[in-house]
C-alpha positions in Angstrom: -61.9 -92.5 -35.9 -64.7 -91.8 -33.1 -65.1 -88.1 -31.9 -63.7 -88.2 -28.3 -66.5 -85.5 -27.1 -69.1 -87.3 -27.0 -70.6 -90.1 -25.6 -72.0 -93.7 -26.2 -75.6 -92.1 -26.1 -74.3 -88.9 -28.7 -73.4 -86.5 -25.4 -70.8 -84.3 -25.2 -68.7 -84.7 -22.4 -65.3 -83.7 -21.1 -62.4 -86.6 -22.3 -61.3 -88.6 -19.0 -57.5 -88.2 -19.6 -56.2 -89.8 -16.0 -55.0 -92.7 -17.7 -52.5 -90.7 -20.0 -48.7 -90.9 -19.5 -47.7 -87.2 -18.3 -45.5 -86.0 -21.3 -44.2 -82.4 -22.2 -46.2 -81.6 -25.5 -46.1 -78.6 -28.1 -48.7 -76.4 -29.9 -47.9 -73.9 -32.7 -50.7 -72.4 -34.5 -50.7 -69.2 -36.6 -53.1 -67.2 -38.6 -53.3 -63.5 -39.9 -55.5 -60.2 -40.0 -55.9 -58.5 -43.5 -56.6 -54.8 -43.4 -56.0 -51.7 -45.8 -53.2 -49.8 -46.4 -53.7 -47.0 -44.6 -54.5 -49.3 -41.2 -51.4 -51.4 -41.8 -49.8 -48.1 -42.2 -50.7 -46.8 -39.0 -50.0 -49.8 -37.2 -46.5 -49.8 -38.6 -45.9 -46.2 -38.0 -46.8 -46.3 -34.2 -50.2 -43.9 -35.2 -53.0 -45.7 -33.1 -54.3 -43.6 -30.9 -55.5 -46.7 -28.9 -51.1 -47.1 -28.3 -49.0 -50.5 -29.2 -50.8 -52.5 -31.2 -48.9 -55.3 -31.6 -47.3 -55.2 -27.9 -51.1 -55.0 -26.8 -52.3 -57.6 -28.8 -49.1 -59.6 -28.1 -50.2 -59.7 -23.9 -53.4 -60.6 -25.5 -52.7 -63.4 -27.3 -50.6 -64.5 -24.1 -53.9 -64.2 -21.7 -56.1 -65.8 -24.3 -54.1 -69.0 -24.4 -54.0 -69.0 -20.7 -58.1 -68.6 -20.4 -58.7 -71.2 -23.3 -61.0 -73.8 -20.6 -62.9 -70.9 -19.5 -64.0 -69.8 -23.2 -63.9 -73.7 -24.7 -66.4 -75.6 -22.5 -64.9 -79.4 -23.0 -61.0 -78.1 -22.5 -59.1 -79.2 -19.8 -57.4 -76.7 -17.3 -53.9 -77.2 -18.2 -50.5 -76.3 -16.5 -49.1 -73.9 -19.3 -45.2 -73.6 -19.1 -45.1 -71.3 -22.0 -46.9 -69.3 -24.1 -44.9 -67.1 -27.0 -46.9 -64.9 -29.5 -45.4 -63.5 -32.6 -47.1 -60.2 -34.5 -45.1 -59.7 -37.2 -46.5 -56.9 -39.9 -46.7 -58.3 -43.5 -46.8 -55.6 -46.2 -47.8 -58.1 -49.1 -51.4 -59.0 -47.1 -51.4 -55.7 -45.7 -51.6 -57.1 -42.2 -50.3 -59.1 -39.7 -49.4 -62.4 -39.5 -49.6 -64.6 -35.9 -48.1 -67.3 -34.6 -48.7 -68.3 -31.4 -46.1 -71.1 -29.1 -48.0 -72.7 -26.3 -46.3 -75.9 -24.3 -46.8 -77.9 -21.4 -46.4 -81.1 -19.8 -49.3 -83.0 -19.2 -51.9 -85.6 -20.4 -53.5 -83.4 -23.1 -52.1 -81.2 -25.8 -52.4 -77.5 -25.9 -53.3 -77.4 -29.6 -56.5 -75.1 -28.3 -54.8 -72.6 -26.5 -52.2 -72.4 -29.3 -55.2 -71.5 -31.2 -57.2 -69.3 -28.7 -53.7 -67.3 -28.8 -54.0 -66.5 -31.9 -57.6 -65.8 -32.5 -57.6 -63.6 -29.8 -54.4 -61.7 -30.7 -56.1 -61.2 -34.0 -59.6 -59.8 -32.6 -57.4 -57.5 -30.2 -56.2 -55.9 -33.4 -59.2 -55.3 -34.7 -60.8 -53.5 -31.6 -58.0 -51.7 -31.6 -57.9 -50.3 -35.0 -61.5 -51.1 -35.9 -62.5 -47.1 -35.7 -60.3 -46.7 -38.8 -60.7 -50.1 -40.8 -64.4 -52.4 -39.7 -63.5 -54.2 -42.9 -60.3 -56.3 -41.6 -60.5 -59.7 -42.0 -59.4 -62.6 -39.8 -58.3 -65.7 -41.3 -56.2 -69.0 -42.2 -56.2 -70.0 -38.4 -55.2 -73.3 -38.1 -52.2 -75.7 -36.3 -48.9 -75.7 -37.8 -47.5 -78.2 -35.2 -48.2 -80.6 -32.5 -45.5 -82.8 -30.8 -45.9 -84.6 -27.8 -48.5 -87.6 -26.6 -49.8 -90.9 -27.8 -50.9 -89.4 -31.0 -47.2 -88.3 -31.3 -45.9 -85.2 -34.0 -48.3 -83.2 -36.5 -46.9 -80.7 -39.1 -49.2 -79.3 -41.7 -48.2 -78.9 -44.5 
């Protein structure tokens, strides 16, 4: 299959969706943010002196889905109807793990801002907490599902 972002001549360009049948569509994409102990610790005990982690990076994750064509240069501004972000502290990474909802209806999906949601709930922990923990890693981002469209439903497996 073709790349759709780029051109006859090899140039990227922006896909021409006006031909696509307006249809409500679905993104969920999660990923996570390993850290030491004593960070998840202090998340998990309320001790940040930056305040509510989560809740913080929770609006974050929220804005950064809704900004996704103004940080990805070939992503069409899209009506978003929702956007849910889930932080939810995992003792066995230490860290968090993210899932981010995204939906719309429209000609393209909202995979992207799914994934913009969580990327940048995940970096808003780390500025947040990076004074005590630089070493936090951010990883396994990637789509869980997409519904909706010509190229119909996607679950990873």
């Amino acid at each position: 299959m073709p790349l759709t972002h780029f051109d006859a001549q090899g140039q990227a360009h922006m896909v021409d969706v006006s031909d696509k049948e307006v249809t409500d569509r679905v993104a969920v994409a999660a990923g996570n943010i390993k850290m030491a102990q004593d960070t998840f610790d202090l998340i998990s005990e309320g001790r940040a002196k930056k305040g509510d982690v989560l809740g913080v990076a929770r609006l974050a994750g929220i804005m950064g889905a809704k900004k996704t064509p103004d940080l990805i240069p070939l992503c069409h501004p899209l009506p978003v109807t929702k956007v849910s972000v889930e932080l939810t502290l995992d003792p066995d990474l230490p860290g968090v793990q993210v899932q981010a909802t995204v939906k719309t209806s429209g000609q393209t999906g909202v995979e992207m801002e799914a994934l913009t949601a969580v990327s940048t709930a995940a970096l808003t922990v780390y500025d947040m907490t990076k004074a005590v923990d630089k070493a936090m890693e951010i990883g396994g981002i990637r789509v869980l599902l997409k519904d909706g469209g010509k190229s119909g439903r996607y679950e990873a497996t």
